[in-house]
C-alpha positions in Angstrom: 21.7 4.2 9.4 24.1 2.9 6.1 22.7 4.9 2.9 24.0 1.7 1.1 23.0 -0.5 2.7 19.4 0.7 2.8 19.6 1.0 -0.8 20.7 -2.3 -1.3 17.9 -3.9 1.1 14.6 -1.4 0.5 15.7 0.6 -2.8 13.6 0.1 -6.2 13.8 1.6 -9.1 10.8 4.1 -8.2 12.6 5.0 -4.7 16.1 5.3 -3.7 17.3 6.4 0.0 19.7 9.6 0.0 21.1 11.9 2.2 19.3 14.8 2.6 20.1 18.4 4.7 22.0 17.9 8.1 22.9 14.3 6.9 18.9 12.9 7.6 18.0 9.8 5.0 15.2 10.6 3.2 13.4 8.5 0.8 13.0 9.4 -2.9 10.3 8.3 -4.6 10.1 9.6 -8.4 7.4 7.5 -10.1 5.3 7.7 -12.9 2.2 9.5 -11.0 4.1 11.7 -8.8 7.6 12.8 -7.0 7.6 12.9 -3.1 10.2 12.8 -0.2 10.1 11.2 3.3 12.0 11.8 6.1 13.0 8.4 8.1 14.0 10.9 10.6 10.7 12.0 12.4 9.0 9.2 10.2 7.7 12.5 8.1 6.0 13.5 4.6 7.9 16.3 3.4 7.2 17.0 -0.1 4.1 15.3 -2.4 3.9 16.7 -6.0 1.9 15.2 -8.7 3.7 15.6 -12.2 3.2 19.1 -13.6 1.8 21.0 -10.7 3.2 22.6 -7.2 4.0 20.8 -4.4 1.3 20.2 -2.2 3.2 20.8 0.8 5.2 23.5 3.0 8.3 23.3 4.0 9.6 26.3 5.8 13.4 27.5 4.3 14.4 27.9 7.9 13.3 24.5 8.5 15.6 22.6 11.1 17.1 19.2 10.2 19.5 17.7 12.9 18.3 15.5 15.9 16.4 16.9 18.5 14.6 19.2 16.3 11.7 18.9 14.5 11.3 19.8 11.1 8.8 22.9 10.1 6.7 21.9 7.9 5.7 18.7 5.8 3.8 16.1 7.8 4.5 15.8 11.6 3.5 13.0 13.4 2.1 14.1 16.9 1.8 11.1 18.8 0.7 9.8 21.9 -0.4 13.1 22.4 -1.2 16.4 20.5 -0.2 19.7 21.9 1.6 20.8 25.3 2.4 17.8 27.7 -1.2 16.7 29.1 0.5 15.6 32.7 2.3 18.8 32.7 5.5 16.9 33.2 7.9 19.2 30.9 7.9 16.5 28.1 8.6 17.7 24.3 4.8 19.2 22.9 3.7 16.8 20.7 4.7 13.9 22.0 7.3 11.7 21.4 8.1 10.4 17.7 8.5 13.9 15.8 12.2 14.1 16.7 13.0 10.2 16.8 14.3 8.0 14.2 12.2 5.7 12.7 12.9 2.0 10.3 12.0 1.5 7.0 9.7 -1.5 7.3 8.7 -1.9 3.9 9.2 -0.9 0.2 6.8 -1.5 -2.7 6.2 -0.5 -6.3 2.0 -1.1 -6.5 0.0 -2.5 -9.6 -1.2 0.9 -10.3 1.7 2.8 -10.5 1.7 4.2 -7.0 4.7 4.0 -4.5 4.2 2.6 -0.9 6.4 2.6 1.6 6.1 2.3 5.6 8.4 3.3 8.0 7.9 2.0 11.5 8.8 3.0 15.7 8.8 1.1 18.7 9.3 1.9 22.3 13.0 2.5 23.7 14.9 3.4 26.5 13.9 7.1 25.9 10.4 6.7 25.0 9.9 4.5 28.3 11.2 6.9 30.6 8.7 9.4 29.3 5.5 7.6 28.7 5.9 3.9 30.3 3.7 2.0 27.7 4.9 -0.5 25.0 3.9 0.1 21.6 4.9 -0.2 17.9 3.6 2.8 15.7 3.9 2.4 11.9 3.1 5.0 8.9 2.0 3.9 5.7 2.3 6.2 3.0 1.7 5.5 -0.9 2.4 8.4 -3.2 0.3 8.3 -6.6 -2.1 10.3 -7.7 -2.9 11.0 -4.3 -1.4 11.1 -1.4 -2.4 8.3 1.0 -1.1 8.2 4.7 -2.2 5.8 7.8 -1.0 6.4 11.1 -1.1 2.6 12.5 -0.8 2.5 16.7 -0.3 -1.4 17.4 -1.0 -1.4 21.3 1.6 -4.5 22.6 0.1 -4.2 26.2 -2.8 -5.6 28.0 -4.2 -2.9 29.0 -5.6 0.1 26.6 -3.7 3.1 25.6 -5.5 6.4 25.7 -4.1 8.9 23.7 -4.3 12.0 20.9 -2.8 11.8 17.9 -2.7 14.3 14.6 -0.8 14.3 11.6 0.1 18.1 11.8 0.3 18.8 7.6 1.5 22.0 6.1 -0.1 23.2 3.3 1.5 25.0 0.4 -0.5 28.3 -0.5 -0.3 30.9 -3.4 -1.6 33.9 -0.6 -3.7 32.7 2.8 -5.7 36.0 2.2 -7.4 33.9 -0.6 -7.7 30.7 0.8 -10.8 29.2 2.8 -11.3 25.6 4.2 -14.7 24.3 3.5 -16.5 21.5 5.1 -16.3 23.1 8.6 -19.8 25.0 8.5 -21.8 24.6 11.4 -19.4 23.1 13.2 -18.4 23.6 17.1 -14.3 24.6 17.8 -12.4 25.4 20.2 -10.8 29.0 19.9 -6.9 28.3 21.3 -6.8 32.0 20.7 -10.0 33.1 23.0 -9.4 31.1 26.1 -10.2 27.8 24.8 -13.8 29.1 23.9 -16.2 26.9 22.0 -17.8 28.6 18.7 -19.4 27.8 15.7 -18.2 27.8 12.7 -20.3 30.0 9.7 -19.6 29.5 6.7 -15.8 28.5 5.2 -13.1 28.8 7.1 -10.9 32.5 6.3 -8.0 33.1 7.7 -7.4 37.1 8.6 -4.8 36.9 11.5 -3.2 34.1 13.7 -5.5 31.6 14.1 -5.5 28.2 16.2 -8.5 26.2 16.4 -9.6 22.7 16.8 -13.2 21.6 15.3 -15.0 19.0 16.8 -17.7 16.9 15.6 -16.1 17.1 11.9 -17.4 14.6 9.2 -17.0 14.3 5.3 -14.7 15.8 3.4 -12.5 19.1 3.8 -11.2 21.1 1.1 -8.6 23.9 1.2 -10.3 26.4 -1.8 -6.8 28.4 -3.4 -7.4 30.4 -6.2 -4.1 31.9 -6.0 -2.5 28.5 -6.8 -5.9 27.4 -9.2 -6.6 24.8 -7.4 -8.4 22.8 -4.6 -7.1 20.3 -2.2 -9.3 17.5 -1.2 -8.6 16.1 2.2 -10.5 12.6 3.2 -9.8 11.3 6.6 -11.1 8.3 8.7 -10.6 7.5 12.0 -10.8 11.1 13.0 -13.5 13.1 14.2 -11.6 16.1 14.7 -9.1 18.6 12.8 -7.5 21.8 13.4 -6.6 24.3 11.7 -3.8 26.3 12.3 -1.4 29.6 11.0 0.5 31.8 12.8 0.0 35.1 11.6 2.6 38.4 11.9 3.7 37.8 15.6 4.0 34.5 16.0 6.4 33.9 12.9 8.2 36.5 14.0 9.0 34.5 17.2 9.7 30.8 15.9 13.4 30.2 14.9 12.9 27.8 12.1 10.1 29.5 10.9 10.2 33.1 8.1 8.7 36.0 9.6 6.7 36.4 6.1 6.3 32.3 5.4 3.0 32.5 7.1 1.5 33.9 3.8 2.3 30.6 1.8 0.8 27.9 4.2 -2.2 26.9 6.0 -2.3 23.9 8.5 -5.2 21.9 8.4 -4.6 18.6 10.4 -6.1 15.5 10.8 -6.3 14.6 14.2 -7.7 13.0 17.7 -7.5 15.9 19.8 -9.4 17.7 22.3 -12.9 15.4 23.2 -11.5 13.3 20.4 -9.7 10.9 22.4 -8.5 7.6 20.6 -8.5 4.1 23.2 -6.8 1.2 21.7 -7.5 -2.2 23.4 -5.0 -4.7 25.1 -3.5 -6.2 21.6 -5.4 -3.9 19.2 -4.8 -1.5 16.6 -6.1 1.8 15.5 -5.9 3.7 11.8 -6.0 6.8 11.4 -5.9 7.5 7.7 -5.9 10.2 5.0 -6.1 10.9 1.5 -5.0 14.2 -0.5 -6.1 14.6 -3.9 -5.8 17.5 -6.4 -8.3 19.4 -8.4 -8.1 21.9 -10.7 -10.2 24.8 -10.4 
C-alpha cells in the first residue's frame, strides 16, 4: 500500500494515513471532538480518545504488528466466525479477517464535526481456500464524541451465509478489581471456564480471576462502571443479542506472547457479538449490521 498515494486519494485535513509499528498504515484521525487510530491492517480500532480524557481503549505494549499476527488489543474483528475453528479444520481462531489487509473505501469529514471513515474486505485466493463463500465485509467507523462502529457483511451469493461474528474490544481500566459491567443481571451465560455451563448472572458483572463468558439473551445498554479511572463507559449495540466478556487473569497472561503478565489489571473485554445460540444468517444478496456506539460519562 503507497502511504502517498493514500494520502493523496483518502487524506483530509482531519485524517492523514502514516506508518505505524512494523511498517502497518494506520489512519490518523485528530479532529475537533476526539483523536483516534485505525489499523487498515486487520481493518482494526486501536485507539479512541475524546479530548482531555484517557483513551478508551487497550492496547497491550507487547502487542504484535507484522502480518500474520493479530494485534492485542483495540478492536478485533472476528469474522465469519467467533472462537476456535467451528469445523475443526485447524483454521486461524477467529476467523479470517483479523490478520488480513483491508482498503480504505471511504474518507469523510461529517457536518457535526465527527470523522468517518470505512475500510473494506472481499474474498481472495486465501480466504476461498478456507471458507468457500463470496462476500464483501465493510467497517464503518466515525470518531466524535462517540465512538460509532458497524460491522457490514454484504453476502454476494445466492445462497445464505451462516456465521458468528464479534467485535472483540479491549477496554482501558484504571484497576479490574474496581470495575463491574452492568446490564447483565439476570441474564443466562455460558461459563468457558466451567465446561461450557450455563448460569445466571446476579447482580453486575465483577471480575476476581480469569474469566470467559458469553451472555445470551442480552438487551439494552451495557456499561463498564471504573471508578479508578472516574468514569463510565456506555456501550449501545444493535444487531447483537449476545456479548462476552472476557480477561485473562494471572495464568493466562502469563502464557500469551504479546500479552504483559501484569496487563491484565488495566483491561476488561466486553465484546459485542453473535456467538454461541446467536447465530447471524444473511440472505442470498442481503446484508447484515452489526453496530455499536461507545460514549463517555463522567462519574
Amino acid at each position: 500500500m503507497n502511504l502517498e498515494k493514500l494520502n493523496a486519494q483518502c487524506g483530509i485535513e482531519e485524517l492523514q494515513f502514516v506508518e505505524g509499528p512494523g511498517g502497518l498504515i494506520m489512519a490518523e484521525i485528530d479532529n475537533n471532538l476526539a483523536k483516534a487510530r485505525i489499523s487498515t491492517y486487520s481493518g482494526q480500532v486501536i485507539s479512541f480518545q475524546p479530548h482531555g480524557v484517557e483513551d478508551l481503549l487497550f492496547v497491550s505494549e507487547l502487542a504484535y504488528y507484522q502480518p500474520g499476527k493479530a494485534i492485542k488489543g483495540g478492536m478485533p474483528v472476528c469474522w465469519p466466525w467467533f472462537g476456535p475453528d467451528p469445523e475443526g479444520k485447524g483454521r486461524p481462531g477467529h476467523g479470517l479477517v483479523r490478520a488480513a489487509q483491508w482498503e480504505v473505501l471511504l474518507t469523510q469529514q461529517m457536518d457535526n464535526g465527527a470523522t468517518r471513515v470505512r475500510l473494506g474486505i472481499t474474498e481472495n485466493d486465501e480466504t476461498l481456500a478456507a471458507w468457500p463463500h463470496n462476500f464483501a465485509l465493510a467497517l464503518e467507523v466515525t470518531v466524535g464524541r462517540q465512538l460509532d462502529v458497524s460491522l457490514i457483511t454484504i453476502n454476494t451469493e445466492e445462497n445464505d451465509l451462516i456465521l458468528t461474528q464479534a467485535l472483540h474490544t479491549y477496554f482501558r481500566v484504571g484497576d479490574i478489581g474496581r470495575v463491574a459491567v452492568e446490564g447483565l443481571d439476570g441474564c443466562t451465560y455460558i461459563d468457558k471456564m466451567d465446561d461450557a455451563k450455563e448460569k445466571q448472572q446476579q447482580g453486575d458483572v465483577t471480575i476476581s480471576e480469569q474469566t470467559d463468558r458469553i451472555y445470551i439473551g442480552v438487551c439494552g445498554d451495557l456499561v463498564i462502571s471504573d471508578p479508578s479511572l472516574s468514569r463510565r463507559i456506555r456501550i449501545r449495540s444493535e444487531g447483537s443479542n449476545s456479548a462476552v466478556v472476557w480477561n485473562p487473569w494471572v495464568e493466562q497472561s502469563a502464557e500469551m506472547g504479546d500479552f504483559g503478565d501484569e496487563e491484565y489489571k488495566q483491561m476488561i473485554c466486553v465484546e459485542t457479538t453473535n456467538t454461541g445460540p446467536d447465530q447471524v444468517t444473511v440472505p442470498g444478496s442481503g446484508e447484515y449490521r452489526l453496530s455499536l456506539s461507545y460514549s463517555l460519562e463522567r462519574d
